[in-house]
C-alpha positions in Angstrom: 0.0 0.0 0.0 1.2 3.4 -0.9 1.3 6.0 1.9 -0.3 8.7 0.0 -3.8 9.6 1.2 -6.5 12.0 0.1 -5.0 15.7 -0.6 -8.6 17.1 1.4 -8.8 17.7 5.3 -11.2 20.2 6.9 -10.6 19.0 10.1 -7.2 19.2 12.7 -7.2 17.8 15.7 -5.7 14.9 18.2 -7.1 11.9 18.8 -9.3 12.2 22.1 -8.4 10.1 24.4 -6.3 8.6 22.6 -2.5 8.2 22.9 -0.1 8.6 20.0 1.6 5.3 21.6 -1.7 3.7 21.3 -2.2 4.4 17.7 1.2 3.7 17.0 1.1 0.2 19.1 -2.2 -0.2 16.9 -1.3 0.7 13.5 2.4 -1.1 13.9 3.9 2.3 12.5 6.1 5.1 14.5 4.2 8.4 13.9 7.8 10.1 15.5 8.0 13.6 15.3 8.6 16.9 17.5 7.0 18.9 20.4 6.3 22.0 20.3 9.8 23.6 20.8 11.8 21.5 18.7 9.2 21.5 16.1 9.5 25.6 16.4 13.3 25.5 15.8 13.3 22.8 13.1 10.8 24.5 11.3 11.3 28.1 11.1 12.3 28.7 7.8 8.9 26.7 7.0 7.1 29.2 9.3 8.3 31.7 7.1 6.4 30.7 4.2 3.1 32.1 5.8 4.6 35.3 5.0 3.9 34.2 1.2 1.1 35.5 -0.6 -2.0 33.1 -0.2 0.1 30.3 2.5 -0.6 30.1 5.6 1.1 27.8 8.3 -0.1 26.2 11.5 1.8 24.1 13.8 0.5 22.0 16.9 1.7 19.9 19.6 0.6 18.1 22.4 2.8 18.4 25.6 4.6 15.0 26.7 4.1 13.3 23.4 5.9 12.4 20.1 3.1 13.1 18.1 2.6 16.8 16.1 1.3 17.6 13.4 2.1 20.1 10.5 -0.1 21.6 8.5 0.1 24.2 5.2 -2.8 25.4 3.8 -2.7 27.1 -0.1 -6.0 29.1 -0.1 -8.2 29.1 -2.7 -7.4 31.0 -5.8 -3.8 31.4 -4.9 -2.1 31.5 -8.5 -0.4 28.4 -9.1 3.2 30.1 -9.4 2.9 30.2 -5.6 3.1 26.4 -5.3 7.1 26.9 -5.7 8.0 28.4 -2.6 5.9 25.3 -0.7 7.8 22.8 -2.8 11.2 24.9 -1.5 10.1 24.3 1.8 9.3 20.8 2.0 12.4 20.1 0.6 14.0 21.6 3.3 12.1 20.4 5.7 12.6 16.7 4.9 16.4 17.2 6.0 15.4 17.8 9.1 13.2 15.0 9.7 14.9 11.7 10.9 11.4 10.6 12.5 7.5 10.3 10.8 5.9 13.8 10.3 2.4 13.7 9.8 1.8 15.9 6.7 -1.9 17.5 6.9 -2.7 19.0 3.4 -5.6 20.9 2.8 -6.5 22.6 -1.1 -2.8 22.4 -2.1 -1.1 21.4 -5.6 -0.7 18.0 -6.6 3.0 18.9 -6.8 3.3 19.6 -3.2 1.3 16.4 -2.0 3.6 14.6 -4.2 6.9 16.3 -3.3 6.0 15.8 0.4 5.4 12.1 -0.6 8.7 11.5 -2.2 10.6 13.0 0.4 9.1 10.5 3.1 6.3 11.9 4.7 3.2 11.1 5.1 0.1 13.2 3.5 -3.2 12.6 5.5 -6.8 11.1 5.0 -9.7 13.6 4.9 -9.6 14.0 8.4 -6.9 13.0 11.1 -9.8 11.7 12.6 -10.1 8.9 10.5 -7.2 7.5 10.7 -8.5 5.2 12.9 -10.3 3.6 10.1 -7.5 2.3 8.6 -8.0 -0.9 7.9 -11.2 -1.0 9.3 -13.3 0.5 6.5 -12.1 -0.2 2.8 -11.6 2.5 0.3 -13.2 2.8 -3.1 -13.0 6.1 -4.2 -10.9 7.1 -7.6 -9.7 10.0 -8.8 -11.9 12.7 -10.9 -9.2 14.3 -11.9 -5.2 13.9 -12.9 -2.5 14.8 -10.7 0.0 16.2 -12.6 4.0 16.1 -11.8 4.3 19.4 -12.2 2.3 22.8 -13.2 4.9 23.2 -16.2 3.4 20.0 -17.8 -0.4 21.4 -17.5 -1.8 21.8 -20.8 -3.4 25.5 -20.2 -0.1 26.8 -18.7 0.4 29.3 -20.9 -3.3 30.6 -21.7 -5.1 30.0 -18.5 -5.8 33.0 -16.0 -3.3 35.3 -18.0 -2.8 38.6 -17.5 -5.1 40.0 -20.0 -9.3 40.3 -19.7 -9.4 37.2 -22.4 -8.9 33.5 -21.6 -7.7 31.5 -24.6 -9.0 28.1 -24.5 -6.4 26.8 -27.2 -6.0 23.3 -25.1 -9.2 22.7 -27.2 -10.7 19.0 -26.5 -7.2 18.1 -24.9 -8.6 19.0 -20.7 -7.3 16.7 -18.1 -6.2 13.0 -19.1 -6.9 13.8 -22.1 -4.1 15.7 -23.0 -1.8 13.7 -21.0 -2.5 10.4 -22.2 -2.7 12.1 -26.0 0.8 13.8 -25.9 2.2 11.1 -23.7 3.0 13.4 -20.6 4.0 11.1 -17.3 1.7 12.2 -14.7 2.0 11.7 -10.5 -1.7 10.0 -10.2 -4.1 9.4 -13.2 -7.4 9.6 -13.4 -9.9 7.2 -12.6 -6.7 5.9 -10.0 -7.9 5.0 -6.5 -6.2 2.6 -3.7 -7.8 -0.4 -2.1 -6.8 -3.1 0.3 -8.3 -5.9 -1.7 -7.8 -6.5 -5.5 -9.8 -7.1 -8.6 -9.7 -9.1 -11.4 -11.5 -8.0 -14.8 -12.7 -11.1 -17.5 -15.0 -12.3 -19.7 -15.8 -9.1 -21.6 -18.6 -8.4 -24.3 -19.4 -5.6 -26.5 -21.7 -4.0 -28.6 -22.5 -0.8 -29.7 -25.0 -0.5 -26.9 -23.2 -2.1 -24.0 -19.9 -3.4 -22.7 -20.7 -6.8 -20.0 -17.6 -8.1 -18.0 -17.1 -10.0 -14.7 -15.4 -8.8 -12.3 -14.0 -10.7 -9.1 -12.6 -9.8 -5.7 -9.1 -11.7 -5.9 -8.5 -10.8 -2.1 -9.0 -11.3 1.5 -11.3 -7.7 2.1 -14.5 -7.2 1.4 -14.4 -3.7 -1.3 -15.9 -2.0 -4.2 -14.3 -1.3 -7.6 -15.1 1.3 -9.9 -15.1 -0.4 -13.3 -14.4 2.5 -15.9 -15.1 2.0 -20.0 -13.1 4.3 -22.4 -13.5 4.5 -26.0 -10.8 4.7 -28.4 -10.5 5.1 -32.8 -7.0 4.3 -33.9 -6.2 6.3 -36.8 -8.8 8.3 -36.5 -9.6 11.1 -38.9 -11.0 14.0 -36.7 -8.6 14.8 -34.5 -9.9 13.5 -30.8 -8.2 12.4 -27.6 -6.5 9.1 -27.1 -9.5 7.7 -25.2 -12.6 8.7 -23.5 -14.4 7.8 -20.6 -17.9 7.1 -21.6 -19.4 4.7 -18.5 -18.1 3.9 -15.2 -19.9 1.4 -12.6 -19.3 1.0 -8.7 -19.2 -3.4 -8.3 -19.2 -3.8 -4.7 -18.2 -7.1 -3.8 -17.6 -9.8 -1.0 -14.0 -11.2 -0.4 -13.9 -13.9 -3.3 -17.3 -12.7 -4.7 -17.5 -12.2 -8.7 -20.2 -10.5 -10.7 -21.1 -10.0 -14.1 -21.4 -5.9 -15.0 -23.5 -4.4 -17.8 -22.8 -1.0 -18.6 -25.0 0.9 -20.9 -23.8 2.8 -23.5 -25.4 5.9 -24.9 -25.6 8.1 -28.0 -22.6 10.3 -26.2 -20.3 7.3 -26.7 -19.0 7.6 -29.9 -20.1 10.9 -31.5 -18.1 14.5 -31.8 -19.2 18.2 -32.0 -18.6 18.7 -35.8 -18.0 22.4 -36.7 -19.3 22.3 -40.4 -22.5 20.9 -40.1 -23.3 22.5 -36.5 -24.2 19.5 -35.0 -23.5 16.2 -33.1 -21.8 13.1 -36.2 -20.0 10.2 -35.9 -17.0 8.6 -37.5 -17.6 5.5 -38.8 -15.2 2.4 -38.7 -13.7 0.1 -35.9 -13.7 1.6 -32.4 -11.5 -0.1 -29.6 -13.5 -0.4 -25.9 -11.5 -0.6 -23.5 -12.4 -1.3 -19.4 -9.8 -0.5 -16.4 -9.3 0.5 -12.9 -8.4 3.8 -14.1 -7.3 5.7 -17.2 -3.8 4.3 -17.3 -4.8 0.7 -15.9 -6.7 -0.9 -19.0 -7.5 -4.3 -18.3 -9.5 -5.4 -21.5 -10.0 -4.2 -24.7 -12.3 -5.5 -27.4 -13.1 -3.9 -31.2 -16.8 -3.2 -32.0 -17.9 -2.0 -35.7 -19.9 1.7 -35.7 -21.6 3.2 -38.4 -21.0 6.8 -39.1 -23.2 9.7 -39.9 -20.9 10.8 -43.0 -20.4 13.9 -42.4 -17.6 16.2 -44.2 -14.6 16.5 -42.5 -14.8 19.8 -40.5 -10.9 20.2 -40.4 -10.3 19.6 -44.2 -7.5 21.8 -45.4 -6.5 23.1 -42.3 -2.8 22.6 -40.7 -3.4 21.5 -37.2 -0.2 19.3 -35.9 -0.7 20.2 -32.4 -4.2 19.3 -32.4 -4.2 16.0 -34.4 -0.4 15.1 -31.9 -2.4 16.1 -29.0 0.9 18.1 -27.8 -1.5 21.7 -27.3 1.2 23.5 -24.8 2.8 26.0 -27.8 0.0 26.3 -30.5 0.6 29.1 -32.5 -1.6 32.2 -33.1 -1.7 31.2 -37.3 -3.2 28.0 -35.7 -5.4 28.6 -33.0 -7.2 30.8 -35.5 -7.4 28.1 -38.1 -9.4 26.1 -35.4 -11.5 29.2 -34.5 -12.3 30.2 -37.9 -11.7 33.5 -37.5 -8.6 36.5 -36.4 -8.2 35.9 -32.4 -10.5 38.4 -30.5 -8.3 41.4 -29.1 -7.8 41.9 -26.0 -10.4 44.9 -25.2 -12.6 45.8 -22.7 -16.5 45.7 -24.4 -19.3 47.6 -22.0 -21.5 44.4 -22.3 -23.2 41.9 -20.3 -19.5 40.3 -20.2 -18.0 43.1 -18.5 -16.5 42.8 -15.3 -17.1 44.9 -12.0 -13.7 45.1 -11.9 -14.0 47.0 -15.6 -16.7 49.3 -14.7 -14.0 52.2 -14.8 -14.2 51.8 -18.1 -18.0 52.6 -18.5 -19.5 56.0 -19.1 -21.8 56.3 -16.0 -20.8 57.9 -12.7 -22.2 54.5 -11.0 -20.0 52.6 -12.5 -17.1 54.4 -11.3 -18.5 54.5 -8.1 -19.3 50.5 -7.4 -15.2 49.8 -9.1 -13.4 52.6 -6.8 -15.5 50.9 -3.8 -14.7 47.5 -5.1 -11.2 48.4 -5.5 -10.6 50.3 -2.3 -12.1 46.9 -0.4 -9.3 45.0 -2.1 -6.1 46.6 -1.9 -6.9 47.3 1.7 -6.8 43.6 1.9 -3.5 43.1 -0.2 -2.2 46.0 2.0 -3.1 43.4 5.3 -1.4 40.5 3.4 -4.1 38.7 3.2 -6.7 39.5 -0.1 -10.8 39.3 0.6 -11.5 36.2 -1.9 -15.2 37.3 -1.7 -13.9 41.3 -2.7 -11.6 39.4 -5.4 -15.0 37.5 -6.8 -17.0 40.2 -7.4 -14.2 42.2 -8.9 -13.7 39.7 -11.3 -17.4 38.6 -11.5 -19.3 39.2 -15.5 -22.2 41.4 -15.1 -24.1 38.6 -16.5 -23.4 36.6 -13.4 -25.7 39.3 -11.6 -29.0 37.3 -12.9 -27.5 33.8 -12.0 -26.3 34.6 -8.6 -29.2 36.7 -6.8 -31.7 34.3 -6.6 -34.3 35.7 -9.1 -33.2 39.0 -7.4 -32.1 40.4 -10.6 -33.4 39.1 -14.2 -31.0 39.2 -17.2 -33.6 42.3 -18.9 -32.5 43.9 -15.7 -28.6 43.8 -16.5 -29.6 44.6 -20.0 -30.8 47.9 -18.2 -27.6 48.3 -15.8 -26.0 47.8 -19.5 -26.9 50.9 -21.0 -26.7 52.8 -17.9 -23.1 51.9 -18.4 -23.2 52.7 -21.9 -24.1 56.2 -21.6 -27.6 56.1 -21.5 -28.0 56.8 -18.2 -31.9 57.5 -17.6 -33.1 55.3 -20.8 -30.7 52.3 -18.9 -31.9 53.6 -15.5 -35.9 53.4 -16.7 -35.5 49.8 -18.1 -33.6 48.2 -14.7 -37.3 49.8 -13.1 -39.4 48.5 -16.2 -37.8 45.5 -15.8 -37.3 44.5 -11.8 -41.3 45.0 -11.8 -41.2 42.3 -14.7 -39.4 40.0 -13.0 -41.2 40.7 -9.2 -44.8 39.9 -11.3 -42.8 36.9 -13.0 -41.3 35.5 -9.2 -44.9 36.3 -7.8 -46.1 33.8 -10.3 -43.2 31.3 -10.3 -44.2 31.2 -5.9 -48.0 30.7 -6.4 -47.2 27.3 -9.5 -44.7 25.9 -7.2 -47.5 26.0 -3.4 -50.2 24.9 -5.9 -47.9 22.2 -7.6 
């Protein structure tokens, strides 16, 4: 069994009334490390880091123990250059560390879970409180996501949360395992990957184009449940897609020794792609590979199964797209990225629209708008200035007008940002006069929407 756990923990605490010793007399492993004043002097250059923009650190001890527990928190929204500094400090803290450090991480990197991993430590369950279910209560859950080695090898690394207003997308179809497995990039965990303390064997598998049947058997001594995951593949296909997809997944819990035979359905999503020309959902015809796994990198059996396509025209015909049909997306260039989009890229300026940003309201015409973003941005440098930046402050700074009539609760109806629109625009009582048109609208429409749902 690896001694990597669950990145998550929401919870820091001891164990009640119960000893370290105990656990550790329980468990069979040391959990050595430091009270409270050597784990002070070991670890000051790692106190530092919570001087580091979006870190903070928290240390505990119990008196007359050898149990502590260290804990570094990367808050949420914290750019991902800042996951360097915590990778520095690790390191250095794993020289200092001849005994078991319990390593408590909570909405940090996949890089630092891993480097804390390599260097010996041990990175917690969901909460320290359950490490007392070790062993007890078997694990089943896998991954939603990859865990890359590093934010370097991310396929959006360059386009993602940039500096400008505009988010390039040009990782296209190639999000998560997709790219990885496609361009071949090792990763730290894949996805779909999950530990257990039983095993599983795959067999017997069937396929059509409607369904994929295996058994599957529990090989160990535990009692568990597997999550049996179905990707489809086209070798040599001519649209450009990913290496595999997942299309179906099924939990199979089973007794120690236990098989069952699985049926998995599979639905008109399975095989089809978005095709550009004909503005609509087609499929490729030709031989298609199913193949069923423990996870994305762990394919246990494949089978081919014969589709007919829809015979549509090639979407992508006369276009130069290497990067696309490789899969390798990190350095598409611009003459590219605008064959794909069919058109120039959009510049980079700010548009008074329902896609402006609060943040951007200095650019409107209306004295309300740059009341609401000198308020806004008062709010949050006064929380840079404290070292700490108001995410809430930083949300609605950065939050699309448009957002106003999906996060009020029927409060405020899209006709009524159309109104705050040309308010912004210049037209400050035509703008102002359709917000008022318009919230009495949507009060008659919510008054209506109440009485359907207490007579429904």
């Amino acid at each position: 069994m690896s001694n990597v756990r669950s990145a998550q923990t929401d919870k820091v605490r001891f164990f009640g009334n119960t000893t370290p010793q105990e656990l550790a007399a329980q468990y069979g492993t040391p959990l050595y490390v430091y009270n409270e004043d050597v784990l002070r002097r070991r670890c000051r250059e790692l106190l530092s880091l919570s001087s580091l923009p979006g870190f903070h650190v928290n240390y505990s001890a119990k008196a007359n123990t050898n149990l502590a527990l260290l804990r570094i928190v990367r808050e949420e929204g914290c750019h991902a250059d800042a996951m360097s500094p915590g990778e520095l400090h690790i390191n250095k803290l794993a020289g200092f560390t001849p005994d078991r450090l319990l390593y408590v991480c909570n909405n940090v990197s996949a890089e630092e879970m891993k480097n804390a991993a390599d260097n010996g430590l041990i990175v917690s369950v969901d909460s320290l409180s359950q490490l007392d279910q070790y062993g007890k209560v078997n694990p089943g859950g896998k991954l939603a996501e990859t865990w890359a080695n590093a934010y370097a090898e991310t396929p959006a690394k360059d386009n993602f949360a940039g500096a400008g207003r505009t988010v390039q997308y040009r990782e296209g179809l190639y999000v998560g395992y997709r790219y990885y497995q496609t361009a071949g990039v090792p990763v730290a965990f894949p996805f779909g990957y999950g530990l257990s303390y039983t095993s599983f064997a795959y067999s017997d598998l069937k396929v059509t184009a409607d369904s994929v049947t295996l058994t599957v058997t529990n090989t160990g001594a535990h009692d568990g449940a597997e999550i049996v995951q179905v990707y489809i593949a086209k070798p040599g296909a001519e649209i450009f897609r990913p290496a595999q997809e997942l299309k179906a997944f099924a939990r199979v819990p089973l007794a120690a020794g236990e098989s069952r035979t699985v049926t998995l359905p599979l639905d008109d999503k399975a095989f089809r792609y978005w095709n550009t020309r004909t503005d609509g959902w087609e499929i490729e015809g030709g031989r298609y590979e199913v193949r069923v796994g423990a996870s994305s990198a762990d394919i246990r059996l494949t089978a081919d199964v014969d589709i007919c396509g829809t015979n549509a025209p090639d979407p992508y015909a006369g276009k130069a797209l290497p990067h696309y049909k490789s899969g390798s997306v990190q350095n598409v260039p611009d003459a590219e990225w605008e064959a794909l989009l069919g058109h120039p890229i959009p510049q980079d300026k700010v548009k008074i629209d329902r896609n402006m940003t609060l943040g951007e309201l200095n650019h409107s015409r209306s004295p309300l708008g740059w009341l609401i973003w000198a308020v806004l941005t008062a709010l949050l440098n006064a929380s840079f200035k404290k070292g700490k930046p108001d995410l809430n402050v930083l949300f609605q700074y950065n939050m699309p007008l448009r957002a106003l009539a999906k996060m009020t609760s029927g409060a405020i109806s899209m006709g009524m940002v159309d109104g705050i629109v040309m308010e912004l625009q210049g037209f400050w009582i035509i703008g102002l006069v359709r917000v008022i048109v318009e919230a009495v609208k949507n009060l008659v429409l919510n008054s209506r929407m109440e009485e359907r749902l207490k007579n429904s």
